[in-house]
N, C-alpha and C positions, 0 to 999 in steps of 0.2 A: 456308555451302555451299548451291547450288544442289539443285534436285531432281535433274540427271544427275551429282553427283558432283563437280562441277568448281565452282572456285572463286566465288562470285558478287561480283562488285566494287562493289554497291551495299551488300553486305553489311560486308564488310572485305576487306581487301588481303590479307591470310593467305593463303601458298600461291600466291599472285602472285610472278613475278620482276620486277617494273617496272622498276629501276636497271639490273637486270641486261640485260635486253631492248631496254632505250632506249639503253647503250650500245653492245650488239652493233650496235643498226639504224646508229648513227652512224658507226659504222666501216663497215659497208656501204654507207652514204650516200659518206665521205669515198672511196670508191674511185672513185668518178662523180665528183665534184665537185674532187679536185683534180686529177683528167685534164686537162691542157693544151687536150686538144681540146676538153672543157666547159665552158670556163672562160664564165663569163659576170655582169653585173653582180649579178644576185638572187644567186647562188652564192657570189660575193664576201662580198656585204654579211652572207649566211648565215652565211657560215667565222666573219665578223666576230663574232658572236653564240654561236657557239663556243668562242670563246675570250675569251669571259667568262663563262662556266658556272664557280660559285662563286668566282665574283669581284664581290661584288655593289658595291664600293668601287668598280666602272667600269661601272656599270649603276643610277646613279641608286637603290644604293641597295636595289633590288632581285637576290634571289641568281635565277638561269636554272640548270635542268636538262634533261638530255637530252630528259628524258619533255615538258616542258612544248614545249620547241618543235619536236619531232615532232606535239603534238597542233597548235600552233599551224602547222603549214605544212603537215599531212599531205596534204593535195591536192598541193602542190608534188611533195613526195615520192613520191607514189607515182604521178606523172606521170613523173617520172625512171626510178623504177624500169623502171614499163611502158616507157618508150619504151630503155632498154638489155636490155628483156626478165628481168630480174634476177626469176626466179622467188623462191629463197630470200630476198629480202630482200622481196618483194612479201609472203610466208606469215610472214614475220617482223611486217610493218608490218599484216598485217591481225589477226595474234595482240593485237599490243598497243593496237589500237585497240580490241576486243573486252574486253580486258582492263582495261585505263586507261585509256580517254578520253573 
């Protein structure tokens, strides 16, 4: 635990929601991203990587979680956000970059 109380991530994960977090933001992600009107090649290939989160038999092997590729794209991500103005998901993605990553 930190000195204000709050959880410190360098310390341990205790008191972290991380799963929990990484996949609420995906579901806020997925409301932009499978809009027709957003459709677009990066977003594609994204979803594609989505839907091998614990499948790692189609991922060379390697298992993928939410957290991991929220941390790996968060610029992408929260360029999205900003640019559909998505406050809530914006204070989400900055919680858990604060948190885990």
């Amino acid at each position: 635990m930190a000195q204000d109380g709050k959880p410190d991530r360098y310390v341990s994960f205790v008191g972290i929601e991380g799963d929990k977090n990484s996949q609420e933001l995906i579901l806020m992600l997925r409301r932009h991203i499978d809009a027709p009107e957003n459709a677009n090649a990066f977003w594609e290939h994204f979803k594609g990587k989505l839907a091998r989160i614990g499948h790692p038999e189609q991922n060379g092997g390697r298992c993928l979680d939410e957290l991991f590729l929220i941390h790996s794209y968060i610029n992408n991500i929260r360029e999205l956000f900003e640019l559909h103005d998505d406050l809530p998901a914006l204070s989400l993605l900055e919680k858990i970059e604060k948190e885990s990553c």
